[in-house]
Residue, then its C-alpha position, 0 to 999 in steps of 0.5 A: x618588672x625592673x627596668x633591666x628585666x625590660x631590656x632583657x626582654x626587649x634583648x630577646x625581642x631583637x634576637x628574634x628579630x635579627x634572626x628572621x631578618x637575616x634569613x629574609x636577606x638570605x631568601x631575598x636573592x634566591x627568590x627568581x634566582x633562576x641562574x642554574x636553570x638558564x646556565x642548563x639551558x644555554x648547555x643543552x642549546x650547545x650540545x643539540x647544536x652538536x647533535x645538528x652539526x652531526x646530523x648533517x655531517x652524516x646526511x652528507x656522508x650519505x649523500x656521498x656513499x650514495x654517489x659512490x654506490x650509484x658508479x659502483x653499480x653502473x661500472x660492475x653493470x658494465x663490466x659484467x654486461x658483456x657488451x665490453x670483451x677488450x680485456x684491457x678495457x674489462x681491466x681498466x674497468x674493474x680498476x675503476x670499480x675497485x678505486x670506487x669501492x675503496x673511496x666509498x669503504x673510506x667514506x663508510x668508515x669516516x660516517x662510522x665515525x660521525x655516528x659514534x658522534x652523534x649517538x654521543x651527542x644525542x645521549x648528551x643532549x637527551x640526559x640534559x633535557x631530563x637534568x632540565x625538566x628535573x631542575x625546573x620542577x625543583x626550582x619551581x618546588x623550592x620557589x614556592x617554599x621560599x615565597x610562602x617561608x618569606x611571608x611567614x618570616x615577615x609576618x613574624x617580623x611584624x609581631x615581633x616589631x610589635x612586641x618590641x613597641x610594646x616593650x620599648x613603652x614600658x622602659x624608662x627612655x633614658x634605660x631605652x637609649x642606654x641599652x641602644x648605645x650599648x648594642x652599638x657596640x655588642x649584639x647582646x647588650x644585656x648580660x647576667x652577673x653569675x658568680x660576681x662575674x659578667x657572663x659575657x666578658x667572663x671577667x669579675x666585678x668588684x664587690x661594690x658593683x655587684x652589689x649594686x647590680x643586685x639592689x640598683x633599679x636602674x641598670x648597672x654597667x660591666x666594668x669591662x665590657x660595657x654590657x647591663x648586667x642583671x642580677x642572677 
């Protein structure tokens, strides 16, 4: 094979190469990343601490309206009992009974209000525990896909690194080391003439150069862009 027609294949090697090399660099930050499943739980810890404060809200509403029922039953007790016949006293009393009963109808309607919250919360907390659980076992499916694309990329990588060995020993090092400075400069350091023009570039050869590209051994040299050019 020419020597051109070996950096055309080590040019092919080196594609395959940046191309596994880049989507291990895209892998490497993915693997462990568990960011969106630790973000999850630090919400899920936050909404059940809501559920909490509710719950004990309404324990103390509870406990409250308990108090009120407990001296409403007492008073009605006593105003019913007969013991009390003072009609000014059965008054106070049944003002007293009506003063409980409005405290404790203002407490039910503040614990309607801490319910409603709380049932919010919970729906809250009970929907980020499934999005947690469903979260984790796609975390836990794409990590096992990313690790096994990982080591078949580097296997690849391997093979590939080895062919290009292979190739490297079978190009004139001097075409070696023309072919490296020229990628310095461009990814594709190889381009085909077509139609006495550099189909990298777009822009014509001379005559002379194109046929020199045709029947030189040795690689020739885009006058524009730099890149060794191959015979069509």
């Amino acid at each position: 094979m020419p020597a051109t027609r070996e950096l055309l294949a080590l040019q092919s090697v080196d594609g395959e190469l940046a191309a596994r090399r880049t989507r291990l660099s895209e892998i490497a930050p993915l693997l462990g990343d568990d960011s969106a499943i630790r973000a999850l739980t630090r919400r899920l810890a936050s909404e059940q601490a809501e559920v909490d404060s509710a719950l004990g809200r309404q324990q103390e509403f509870d406990s409250v309206i308990a108090g009120f029922t407990e001296r409403v039953d007492a008073a009605e007790k006593r105003l019913y009992s007969g013991v009390v016949v003072n009609p000014r006293e059965l008054q106070d009393l049944q003002a007293d009974v009506n003063m409980l009963k409005r405290q404790r109808g203002h407490e039910e309607d503040a614990l309607l209000e801490v319910m409603v919250e709380l049932d919010t919360a919970r729906g809250n907390r009970d929907a980020s525990t499934k999005e947690l659980e469903s979260l984790k076992a796609s975390w836990a499916a794409e990590q096992e896909s990313l690790t096994a694309e990982k080591q078949r990329l580097e296997a690849e990588v391997a093979d590939f690194e080895r062919r290009r060995a292979d190739t490297v020993s079978r190009t004139p090092p001097p075409e070696v080391a023309l072919y490296e400075q020229v990628r310095r400069n461009h990814t594709r350091p190889v381009a085909q003439m077509h139609n006495n023009a550099c189909n990298a570039c777009r822009v014509g050869v001379p005559m002379r150069t194109a046929q020199e590209v045709r029947t030189s051994s040795a690689p020739v040299r885009c006058p524009n862009c730099g890149r060794i050019l191959l015979p069509e």
